[in-house]
N, C-alpha and C positions, 0 to 999 in steps of 0.2 A: 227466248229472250236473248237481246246482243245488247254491250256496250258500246257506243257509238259517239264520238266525239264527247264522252262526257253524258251521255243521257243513255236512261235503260231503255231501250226499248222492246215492249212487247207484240208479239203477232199471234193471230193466229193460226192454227196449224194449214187451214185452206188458204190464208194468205199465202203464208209463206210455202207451200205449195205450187200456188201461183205464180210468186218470182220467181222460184226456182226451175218453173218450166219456160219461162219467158226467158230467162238467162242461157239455160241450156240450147232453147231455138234461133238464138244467135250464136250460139258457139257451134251450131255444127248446120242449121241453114232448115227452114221452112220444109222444104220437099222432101228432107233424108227422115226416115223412120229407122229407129234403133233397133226396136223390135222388131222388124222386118228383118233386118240383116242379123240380128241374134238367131230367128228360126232359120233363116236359111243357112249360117255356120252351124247351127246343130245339126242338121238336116245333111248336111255335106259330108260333117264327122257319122254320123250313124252310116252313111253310105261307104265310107271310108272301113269302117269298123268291120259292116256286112259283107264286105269285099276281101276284106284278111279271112273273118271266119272262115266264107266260101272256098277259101285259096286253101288253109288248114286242113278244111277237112276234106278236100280234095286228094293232098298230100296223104295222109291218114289213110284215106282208102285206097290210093295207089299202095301205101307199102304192108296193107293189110294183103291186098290183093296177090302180091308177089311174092307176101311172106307165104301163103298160103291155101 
């Protein structure tokens, strides 16, 4: 429910659903998918993340190795 010039207006939740994605696909354009570019920024940082571990525990067993 919105006030709107003076008048309550009521929607429903699929309506209003509806505008919302009709709004959003002007504001960022037909062809771009959001979720597309969310999995691939997760997808990047997990790779990011797997690539420090690997480096750690690299480190780790080099100075294990030295200690002993």
């Amino acid at each position: 429910m919105e006030v709107h010039e003076g008048q309550l207006r009521v929607e429903s939740f699929d309506a209003r659903l509806a505008r919302f994605q009709e709004e959003l696909i002007q504001l960022v354009g037909p062809e771009r998918s959001l979720s597309d570019e969310l999995v691939a920024e997760r997808r990047a940082e997990a790779r990011r993340e797997q690539e420090d571990s690997d480096r750690d525990r690299e480190a780790i067993t080099e100075r294990m190795e030295r200690a002993g």
